[in-house]
C-alpha positions, -999 to +999 in steps of 0.1 A: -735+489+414-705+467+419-725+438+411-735+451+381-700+458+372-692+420+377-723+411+356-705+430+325-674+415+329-684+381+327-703+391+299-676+404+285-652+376+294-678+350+273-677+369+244-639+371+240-629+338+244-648+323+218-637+349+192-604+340+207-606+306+199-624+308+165-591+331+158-566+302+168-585+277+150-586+294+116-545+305+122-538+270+132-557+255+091-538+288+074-504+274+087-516+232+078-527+215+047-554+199+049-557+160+039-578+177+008-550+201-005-523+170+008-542+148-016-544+170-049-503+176-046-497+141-045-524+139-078-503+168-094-469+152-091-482+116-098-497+133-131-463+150-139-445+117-139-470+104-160-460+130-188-426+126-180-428+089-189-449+090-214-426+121-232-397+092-227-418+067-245-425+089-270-389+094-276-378+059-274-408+051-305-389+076-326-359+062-327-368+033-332-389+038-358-359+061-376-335+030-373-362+008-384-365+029-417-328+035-417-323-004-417-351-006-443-337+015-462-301-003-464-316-034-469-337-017-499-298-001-515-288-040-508-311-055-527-309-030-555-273-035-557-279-071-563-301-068-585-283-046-608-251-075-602-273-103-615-284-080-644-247-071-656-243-109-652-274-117-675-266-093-701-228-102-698-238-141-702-262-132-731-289-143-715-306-112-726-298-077-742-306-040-733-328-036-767-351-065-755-356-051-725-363-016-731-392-032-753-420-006-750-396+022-736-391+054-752-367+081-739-367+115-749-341+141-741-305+157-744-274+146-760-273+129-728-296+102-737-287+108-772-255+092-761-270+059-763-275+059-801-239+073-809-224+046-788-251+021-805-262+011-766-301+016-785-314+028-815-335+049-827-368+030-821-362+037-782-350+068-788-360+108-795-333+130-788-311+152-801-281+168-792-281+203-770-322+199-770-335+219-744-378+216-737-389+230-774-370+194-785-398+183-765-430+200-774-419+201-811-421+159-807-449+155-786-469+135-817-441+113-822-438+104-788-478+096-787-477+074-824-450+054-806-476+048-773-449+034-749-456+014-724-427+036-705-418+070-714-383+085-698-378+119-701-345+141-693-344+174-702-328+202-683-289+208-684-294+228-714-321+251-690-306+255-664-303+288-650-293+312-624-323+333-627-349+314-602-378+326-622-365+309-654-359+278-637-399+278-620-410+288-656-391+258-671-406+236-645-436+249-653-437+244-688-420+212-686-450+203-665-477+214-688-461+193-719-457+162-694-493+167-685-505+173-723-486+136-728-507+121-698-540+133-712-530+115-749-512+084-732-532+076-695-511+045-697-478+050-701-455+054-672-444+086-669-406+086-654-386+118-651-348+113-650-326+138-633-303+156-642-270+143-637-239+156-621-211+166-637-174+172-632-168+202-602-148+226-621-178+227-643-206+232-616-202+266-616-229+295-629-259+282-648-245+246-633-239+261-599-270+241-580-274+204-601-289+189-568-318+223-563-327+221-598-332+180-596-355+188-562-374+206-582-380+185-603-391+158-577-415+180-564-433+181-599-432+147-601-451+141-566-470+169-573-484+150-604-479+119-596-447+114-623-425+087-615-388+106-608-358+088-616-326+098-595-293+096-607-277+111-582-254+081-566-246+072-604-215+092-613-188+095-586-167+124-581-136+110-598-154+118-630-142+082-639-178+080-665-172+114-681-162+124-711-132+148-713-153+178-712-169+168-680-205+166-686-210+142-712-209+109-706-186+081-718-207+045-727-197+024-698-217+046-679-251+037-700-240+000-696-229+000-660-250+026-648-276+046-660-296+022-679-290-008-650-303+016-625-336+025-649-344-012-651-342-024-615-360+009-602-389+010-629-389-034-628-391-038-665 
């Protein structure tokens, strides 16, 4: 009997201890990484550095490229400027005259371009305008415009439209749209150019004037939309109002000269 009570406790004694030390074992690779799980951190973090450099790099491209376009872009005003310089100089010199230029151009529009012909800047073979015309100056002229079959075709309409009501200014820039379009389809081509709106004196931008620069962007977005060319006149007239007239939104004929007409030649290369 006591030998057989022995027997079960070394029996009893084998079975423990392996248990005991599969137990210690499997504690022991709980409380451890292994070289596996070592392995994949040091992948994780070397991964995040990646995209930390690579977010850097992307960063450093973009400014660059901005002060690339930046710098572009002053050498483009540069070179504008200079070009409009050695114009005034040409036409100063009479070396050569706004009328010859303009040779193929027609502009339609407001007593803003019909400035030109009172100050005798053009005449009327460049021009159809009339004073306080608004877009039915426009549609009512549309065959003249296509007998004449410019090579270029400037068109400023708008002052005279201008609203505070946003729905009549999208239905103006719609139906100014649709007669553009209409001249397109008679005259495929002639070079479409859009001229903006231009600024006038502060104490005047105020209720149907209120928002010059919206109004213009809308107008850019038609042109883009339809593949117009868009004249801005934005940088023209400083705030001074040194090139209006008294009444602060007409224009005084230095600013044809000087300006306006200067700026249409060097942008559209006639």
């Amino acid at each position: 009997m006591k030998n057989y009570a022995v027997k079960i406790l070394i029996i009893a004694l084998l079975l423990i201890y392996p248990l005991s030390n599969a137990t210690h074992l499997l504690s022991a690779k709980e409380s451890t990484p292994s070289d596996v799980e070592q392995e994949s951190d040091i992948s994780a973090l070397e991964e995040l550095d990646k995209q930390n450099v690579a977010v850097i790099e992307e960063k450093i491209e973009k400014l660059n490229i901005k002060k690339q376009e930046k710098r572009r872009e002053q050498e483009l005003r540069q070179q504008r400027a200079n070009n409009i310089n050695l114009l005034l100089q040409q036409i100063k010199n009479g070396d050569t005259s706004y009328r010859k230029i303009m040779k193929g151009t027609v502009i339609a529009g407001d007593s803003l371009m019909h400035g030109m012909y009172e100050y005798d800047v053009l005449d009327k073979t460049y021009l159809v305008t009339k004073v306080s015309a608004s877009l039915g100056h426009l549609e009512s002229n549309l065959d003249t415009i296509i007998g004449l079959n410019p090579k270029v075709l400037v068109v400023h309409y708008g002052l005279n439209n201008m609203s505070t009501d946003e729905t009549a200014t999208k239905n103006f820039i719609s139906k100014y749209e649709s007669l553009l379009l209409e001249l397109h389809k008679s005259l495929p081509k002639t070079r479409i150019v859009v001229s903006s709106v231009f600024n006038i004196a502060p104490e005047k931008a105020k209720g149907s004037f209120a928002d010059i620069p919206k109004f213009n962007n809308m107008l850019k977005k038609m042109c883009i939309k339809n593949k117009f060319e868009f004249l801005d006149n934005n940088d023209l007239l400083p705030g001074d109002g040194s090139y209006l007239e008294k009444d602060g939104m007409h224009v005084i004929k230095k600013f044809y000269t000087q300006k306006f007409l200067p700026n249409l030649i060097v942008e559209l290369g006639l």
